[in-house]
N, C-alpha and C positions, 0 to 999 in steps of 0.2 A: 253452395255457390256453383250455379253451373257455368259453363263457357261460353254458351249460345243458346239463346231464346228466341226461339219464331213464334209468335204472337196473329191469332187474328186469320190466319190459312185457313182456306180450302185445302185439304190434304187425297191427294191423290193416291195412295200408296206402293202401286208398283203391282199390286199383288192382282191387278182389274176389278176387285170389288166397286162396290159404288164410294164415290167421294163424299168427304164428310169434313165435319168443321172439327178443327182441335188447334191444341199449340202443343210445340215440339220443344222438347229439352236436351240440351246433348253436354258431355263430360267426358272426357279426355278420347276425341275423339268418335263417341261412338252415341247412339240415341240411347237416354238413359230414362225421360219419361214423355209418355203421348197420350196426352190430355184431350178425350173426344171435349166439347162446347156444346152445349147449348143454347138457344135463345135465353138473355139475360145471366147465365153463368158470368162469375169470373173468373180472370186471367189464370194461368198457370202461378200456383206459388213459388217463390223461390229467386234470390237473386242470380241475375247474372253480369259477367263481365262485357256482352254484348246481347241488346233486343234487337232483332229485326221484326217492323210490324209489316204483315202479311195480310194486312186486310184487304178483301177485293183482290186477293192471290192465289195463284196455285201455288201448292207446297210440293212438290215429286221428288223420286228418287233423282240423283244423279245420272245420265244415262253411260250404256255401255259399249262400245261400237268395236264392232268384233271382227271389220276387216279394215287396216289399215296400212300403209308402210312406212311408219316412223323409226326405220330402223338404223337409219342414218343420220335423222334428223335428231337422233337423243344426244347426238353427240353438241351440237350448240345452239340448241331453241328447249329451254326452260318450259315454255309455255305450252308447247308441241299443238300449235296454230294451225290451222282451222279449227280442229275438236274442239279445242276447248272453249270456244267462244259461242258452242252452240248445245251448251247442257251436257257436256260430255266428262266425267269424270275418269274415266277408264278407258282404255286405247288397248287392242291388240294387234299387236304388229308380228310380220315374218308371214306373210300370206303370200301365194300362189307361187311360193317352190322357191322365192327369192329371199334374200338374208348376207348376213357379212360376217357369218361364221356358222360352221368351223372355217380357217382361212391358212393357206400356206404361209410360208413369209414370200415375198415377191407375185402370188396370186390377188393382193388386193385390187390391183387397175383392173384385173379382170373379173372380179365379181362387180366392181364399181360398173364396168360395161353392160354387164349384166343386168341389175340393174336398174341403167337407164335407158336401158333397147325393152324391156319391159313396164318397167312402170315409168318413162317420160320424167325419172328426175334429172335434172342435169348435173351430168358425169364432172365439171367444174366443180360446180358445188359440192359434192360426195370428197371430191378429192382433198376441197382446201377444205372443208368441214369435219369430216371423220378425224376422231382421234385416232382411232385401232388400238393398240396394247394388248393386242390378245392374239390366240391362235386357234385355239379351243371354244368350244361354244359355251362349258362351265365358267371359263376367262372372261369370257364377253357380257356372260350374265353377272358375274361379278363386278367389272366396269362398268357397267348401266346400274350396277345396286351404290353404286357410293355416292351416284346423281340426285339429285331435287329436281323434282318438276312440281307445272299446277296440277297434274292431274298423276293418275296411277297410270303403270306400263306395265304391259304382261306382251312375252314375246314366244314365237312358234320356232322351233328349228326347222330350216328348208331343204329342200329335195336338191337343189341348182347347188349348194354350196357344200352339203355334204358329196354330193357325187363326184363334185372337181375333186372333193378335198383326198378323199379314197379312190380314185382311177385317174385321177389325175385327167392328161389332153381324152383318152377315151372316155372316161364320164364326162367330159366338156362338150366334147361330140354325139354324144346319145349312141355309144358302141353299147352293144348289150352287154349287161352285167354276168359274172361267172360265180358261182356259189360262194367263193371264195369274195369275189367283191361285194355279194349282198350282207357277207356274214360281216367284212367289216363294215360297211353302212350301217348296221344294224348296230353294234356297237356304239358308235357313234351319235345314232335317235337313243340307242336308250340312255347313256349315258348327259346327253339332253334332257331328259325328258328327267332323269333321276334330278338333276342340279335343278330342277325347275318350268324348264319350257313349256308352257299350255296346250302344248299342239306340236304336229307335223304337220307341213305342209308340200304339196305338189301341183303342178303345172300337167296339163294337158292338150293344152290351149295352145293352135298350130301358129295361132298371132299373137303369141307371147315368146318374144326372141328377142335377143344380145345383141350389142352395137353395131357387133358385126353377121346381125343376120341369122346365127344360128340359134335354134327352139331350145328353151329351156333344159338344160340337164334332165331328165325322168319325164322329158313328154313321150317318147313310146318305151319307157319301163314294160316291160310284160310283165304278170301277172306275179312271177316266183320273186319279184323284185320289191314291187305294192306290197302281197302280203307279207314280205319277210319284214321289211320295215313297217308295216302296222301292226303286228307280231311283236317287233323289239316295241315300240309304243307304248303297248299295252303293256307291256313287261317294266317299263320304266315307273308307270304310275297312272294316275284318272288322267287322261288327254285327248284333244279331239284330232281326228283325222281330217284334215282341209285340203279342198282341189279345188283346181280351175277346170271342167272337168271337157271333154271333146264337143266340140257342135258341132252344126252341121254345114257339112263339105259338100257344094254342089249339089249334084242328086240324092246323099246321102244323110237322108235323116235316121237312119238307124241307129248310127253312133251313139248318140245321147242314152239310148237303150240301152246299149250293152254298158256302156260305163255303169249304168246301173245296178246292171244286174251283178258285176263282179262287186262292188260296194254293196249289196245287200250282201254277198255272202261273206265279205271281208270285217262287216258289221256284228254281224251274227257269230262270226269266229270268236272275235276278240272281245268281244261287248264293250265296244267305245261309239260316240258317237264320231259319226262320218259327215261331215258339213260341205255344201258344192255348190258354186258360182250355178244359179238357173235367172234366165232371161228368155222373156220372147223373143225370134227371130221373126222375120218376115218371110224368108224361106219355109217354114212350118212355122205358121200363126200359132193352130193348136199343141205343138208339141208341148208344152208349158203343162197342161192340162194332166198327161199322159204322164210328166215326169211327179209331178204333185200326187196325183193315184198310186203311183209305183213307190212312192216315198210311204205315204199312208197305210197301202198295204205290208210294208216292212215293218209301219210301227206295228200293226197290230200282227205280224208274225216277231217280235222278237228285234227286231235290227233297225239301231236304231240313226236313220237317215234322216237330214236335215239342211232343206235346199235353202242357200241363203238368195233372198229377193231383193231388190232394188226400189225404193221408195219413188224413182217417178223414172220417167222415162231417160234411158242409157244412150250419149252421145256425148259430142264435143260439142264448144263454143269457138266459136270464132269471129274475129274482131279486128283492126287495124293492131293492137297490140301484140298480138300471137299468128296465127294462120290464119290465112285468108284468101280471097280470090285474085288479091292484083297483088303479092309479092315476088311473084316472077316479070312484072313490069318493070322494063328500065326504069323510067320516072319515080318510080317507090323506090327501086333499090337504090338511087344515087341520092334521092331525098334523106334516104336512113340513114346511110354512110354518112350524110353531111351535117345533118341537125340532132339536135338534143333532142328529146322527145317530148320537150314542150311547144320544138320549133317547129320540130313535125305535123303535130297537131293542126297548127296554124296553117302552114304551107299549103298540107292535105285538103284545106279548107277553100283555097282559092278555086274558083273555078277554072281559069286557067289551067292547074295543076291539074284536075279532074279530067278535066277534057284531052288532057295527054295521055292520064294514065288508061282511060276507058280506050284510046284509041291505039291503044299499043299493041304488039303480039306477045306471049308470052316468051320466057326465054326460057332453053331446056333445062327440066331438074336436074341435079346433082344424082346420081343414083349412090353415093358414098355417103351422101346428107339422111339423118333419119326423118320421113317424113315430110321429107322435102317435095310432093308431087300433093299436096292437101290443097294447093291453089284450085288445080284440074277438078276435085271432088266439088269443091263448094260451087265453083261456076255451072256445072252439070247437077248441082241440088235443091236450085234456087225454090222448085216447086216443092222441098219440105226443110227449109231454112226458116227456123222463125224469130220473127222478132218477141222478145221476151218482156220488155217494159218495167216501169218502176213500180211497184215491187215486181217482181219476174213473174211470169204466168210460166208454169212447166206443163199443161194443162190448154195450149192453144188451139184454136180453133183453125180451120184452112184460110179462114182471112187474115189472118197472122203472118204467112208465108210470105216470102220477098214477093214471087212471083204474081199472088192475087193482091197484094199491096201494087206489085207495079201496071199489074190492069187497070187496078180501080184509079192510079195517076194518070194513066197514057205514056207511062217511060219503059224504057229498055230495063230492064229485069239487072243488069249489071248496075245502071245507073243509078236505082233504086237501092241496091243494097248498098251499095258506096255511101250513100246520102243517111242509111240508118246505121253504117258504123261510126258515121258523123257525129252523129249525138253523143252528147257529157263531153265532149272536146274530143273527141274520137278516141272516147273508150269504153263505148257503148261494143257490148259481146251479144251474138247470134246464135242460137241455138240448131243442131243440128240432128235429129234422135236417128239412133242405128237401130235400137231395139225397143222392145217393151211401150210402143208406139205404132201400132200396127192399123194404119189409116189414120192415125189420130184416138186410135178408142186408149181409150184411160183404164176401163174396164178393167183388164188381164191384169192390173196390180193389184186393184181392189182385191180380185177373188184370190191373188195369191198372197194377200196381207192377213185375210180371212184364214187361208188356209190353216190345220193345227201342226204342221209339221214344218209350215214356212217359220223361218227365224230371218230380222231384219239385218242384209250384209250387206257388202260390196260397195259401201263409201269409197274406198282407198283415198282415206285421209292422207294425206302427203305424198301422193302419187299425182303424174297424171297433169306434172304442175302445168304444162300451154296450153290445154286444149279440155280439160275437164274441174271441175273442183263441186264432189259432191259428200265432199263434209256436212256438210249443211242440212246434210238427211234430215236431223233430231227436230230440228227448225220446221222443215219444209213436213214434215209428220203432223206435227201439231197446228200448224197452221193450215195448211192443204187438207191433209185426210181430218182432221177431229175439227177443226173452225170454219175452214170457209167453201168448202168446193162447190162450184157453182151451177153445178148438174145432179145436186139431191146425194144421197145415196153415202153421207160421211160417217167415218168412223168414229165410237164412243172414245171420248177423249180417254176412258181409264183402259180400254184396251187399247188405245195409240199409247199411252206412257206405259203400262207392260212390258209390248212388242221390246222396247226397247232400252227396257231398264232389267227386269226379274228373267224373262227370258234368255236375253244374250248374256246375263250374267254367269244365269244357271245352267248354261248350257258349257260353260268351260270352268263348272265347279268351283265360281267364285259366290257361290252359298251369305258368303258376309256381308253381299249387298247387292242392293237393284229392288229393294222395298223398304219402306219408311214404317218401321217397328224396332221396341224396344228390345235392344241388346245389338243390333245392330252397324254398321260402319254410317260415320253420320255421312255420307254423302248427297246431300242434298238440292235443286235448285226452288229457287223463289219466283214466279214470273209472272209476269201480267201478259194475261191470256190474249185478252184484248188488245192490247198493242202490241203484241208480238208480233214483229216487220223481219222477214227476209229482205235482206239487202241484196241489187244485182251485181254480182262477180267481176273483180277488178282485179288488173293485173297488179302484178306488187314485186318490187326488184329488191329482195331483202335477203336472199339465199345467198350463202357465201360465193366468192368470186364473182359479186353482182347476180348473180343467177336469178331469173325470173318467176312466180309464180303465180297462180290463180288463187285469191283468197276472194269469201263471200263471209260480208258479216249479218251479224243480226242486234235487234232491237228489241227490249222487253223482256231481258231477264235482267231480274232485281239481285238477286244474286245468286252463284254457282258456290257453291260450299265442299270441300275434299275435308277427309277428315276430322271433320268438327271447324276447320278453319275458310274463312273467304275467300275463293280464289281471284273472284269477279263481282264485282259490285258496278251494278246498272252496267253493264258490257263492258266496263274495263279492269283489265290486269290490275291486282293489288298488289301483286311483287310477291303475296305468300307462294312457299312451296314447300306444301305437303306429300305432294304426290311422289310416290315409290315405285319402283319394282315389284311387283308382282311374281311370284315363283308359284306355279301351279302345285298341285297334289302329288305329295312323292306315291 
């Protein structure tokens, strides 16, 4: 008697071979028989307690998305939302140097700061949401092991939060470390890394800073500080090394280099894998190119480096719901203050109201507000603001842009963008790309999707909530690169389900799954390829203390499987929760 029978699949397996026809059997748990088909064979023998029939379906692994920051959010979302609504079985959280343990007692408001001055969650919700119960980062792994989620959680210890926790206000301030502080840091990664933690993580990243302004904890560590804690790392057990690593300053593109070059030898010391934020800039187009050779050359000397990519182009949305151009207009901010935000809607809509707001001047930011000066950006961006569309286009063309939209009407380029947050009751959201969008070419992900040293990152699943939300990667892969891109040149759908299943699994020595073979973890989705719809990005006020955030859904998976059990059937929550803690490799 088995517990689940998918019947009638296209089976994808994870592994990029070619897809083939079979049915799947799973038992407590884990895939126990995989039945290739033939033309005219029959079904799998054997009852079971649940069939899904898969015909005219893909069958893939579950995927695994390996930068996230659910590390607050475990504390009261079950579902850990966006991921899991887009094929995601497995979440790794505690990415670029940020985390909420180890923790003093009375330092919690300040990691909370922390944070939300880098990853954009709101410091509200962190607050009324975190449980805490812990001090230690074994504590904390404990507290997240007694939870149920839909999906599995594996979590990284951070650079920001060990360094407060060990120097206290000087590791808060980026004072340099003294031998004496790296050796207790080290302590503390390894003693992380021994309870479990899949990783360390660090920041490098001069715009990644605390509410109040200050760069991350260990964004200029020097070098005795990096390798002493990848050093304790590797000491603790199999883990990866994760940064957000320097770009480019001004005239300074050389940065990116040398971070390099101390990560290959940091690589080659310890023999862990070294994982880092790489993105095109507009400032050096090609640097991208340079960093992927240098990465490739490491693998084939020994050191083993692995640049995580971005599945489409890297920026914000903005929308009458979050940032935009006219919330420093009187007329919007006494409108907001006074209506609901269904009434808002309406008001926003009257022309009268328009015609005040377009005519207004702006009023000065707050410089104490994070963020608060993103009106000035979008007004001065109009010529690479795109309109996205149902389903989204990430993938537009220059006629997409407010600005060639509002030529081709004869309106004021303000007027026009007004008129397209208008749409869906004004909660239509605008895209704005910073990177990986260099004129419009699409290219530079392609070849770095291609690459064999790229692995797919930089979701930041539950980060990022006003102004980004690109969970939706797993979706937007399968449909964009393997289905439909409209300029030729698309990826095999069984190296798109790979990239992001056996890859990102295997790459933080989660070996039990991220391929669809026996003996295996059954984590599985079911989907229909063909209707498989990215939904466009809507605001959603569901984070504790009202707190707002960007969620994007999708359409066409039949069902997400953790497990052996159904987490999701046709895109919705079944209430199961399988999903666990994850403790990496002692």
């Amino acid at each position: 008697m088995f517990d689940l029978k998918i019947t009638g699949g296209t089976v994808v397996d994870g592994t990029g071979g070619d897809r083939f026809d079979a049915d799947v059997a799973v038992k407590d748990g884990k895939i126990v028989e995989l039945r290739r088909r033939g033309p005219g064979d029959p079904p799998l023998d054997g009852e079971a307690a649940e069939i899904i029939d898969a015909t005219g379906k893909i069958v893939a692994p579950g995927f695994v998305d390996i930068h996230t920051h659910y590390d607050g959010q475990v504390s009261w979302d079950s579902t850990l939302e966006p991921s899991s609504s887009h094929g995601v079985t497995t979440v790794v959280t505690g990415n670029c140097g940020v985390g909420f343990a180890p923790v003093r007692p009375g330092q919690e408001e300040w990691l909370i700061g922390l944070m939300e001055g880098v990853e954009d969650i709101p410091g509200a919700a962190l607050t009324e949401g975190i449980s805490w119960g812990w001090e230690s980062y074994p504590e904390y792994l404990d507290v997240v092991g007694k939870q149920e989620f839909a999906i599995d959680v594996g979590s990284q210890i951070a650079h920001g939060s060990v360094r407060a926790y060990a120097m206290g206000e000087r590791g808060a301030r980026n004072e340099p470390a003294t031998p004496e502080d790296i050796a207790a840091m080290a302590r503390l990664v390894q003693e992380g890394i021994e309870a479990g933690a899949m990783g360390f993580s660090t920041s490098r990243t001069l715009g990644h800073r605390a509410i109040d302004g200050e760069p991350v904890p260990g964004t200029f560590a020097a070098e005795d500080e990096l390798f002493g804690l990848g050093r304790a790392m590797a000491a603790g057990g199999r883990a990866v090394f994760e940064l957000a690593p320097q770009g480019v300053a001004g005239e300074d593109i050389i940065a990116p280099k040398k971070e390099l070059e101390w990560m290959k030898r940091l690589a080659a010391e310890i023999d862990r894998p070294i994982s880092f934020g790489m993105i095109q800039v507009d400032a050096a187009p090609d640097l991208w190119r340079e960093q992927l050779d240098i990465s490739a050359e490491a693998h084939a000397a020994g050191s083993q480096l692995y640049p995580q990519i971005a599945a489409r182009p890297f920026g914000m949305l903005f929308g009458f719901p979050g940032h935009h151009a006219f919330t420093h207009r009187p007329t919007f901010r006494r409108l907001k203050a006074e209506c609901s935000r269904e009434e808002l809607a309406q008001r926003l809509a009257d022309p009268a109201v328009k015609a005040a707001i377009l005519s207004e001047d702006d009023l000065p930011p707050d410089p104490n507000m994070l963020f608060d000066n993103m009106f000035a950006l979008v007004q001065y961006s109009l010529g690479r603001i795109y309109a996205l569309g149902d389903p989204p286009d990430y993938e537009p063309t220059v006629e997409r842009t407010v600005e060639k939209i509002a030529s081709d009407r004869g309106e004021d380029p303000l007027s026009t963008l007004y008129d397209l947050m208008l749409e869906d009751n004004a909660t239509a959201m605008l895209m704005l790309p910073f990177y990986n969008y260099f004129y419009g070419n699409h290219d530079a992900i392609r070849e770095m999707l291609l690459h064999p040293a790229g692995v797919v990152g930089l979701s930041d699943g539950g980060a990022h909530c006003g102004m980004i939300c690109d969970a939706s990667y797993p979706t937007f892969l399968l449909t964009h690169w393997a289905r439909d891109r409209h300029r030729g040149q698309k990826l095999p759908l069984e190296y798109v389900v790979r990239k992001q299943s056996h890859d990102t699994a295997h790459l933080f020595g989660l070996t039990d799954r991220g391929v669809i073979q026996t003996g295996k973890k059954a984590d599985i989705n079911v989907i229909d390829l063909e209707a498989l719809t990215l939904h466009p990005a809507k605001m959603a006020y569901d984070l504790p203390a009202g707190g707002q955030r960007l969620v994007q859904g999708a359409s066409g998976y039949s069902a997400t499987i953790v497990s052996g059990v159904v987490t999701r059937r046709d895109n919705v929550d079944t209430g199961a929760r399988p999903g666990r803690l994850v403790r990496g490799a002692r």
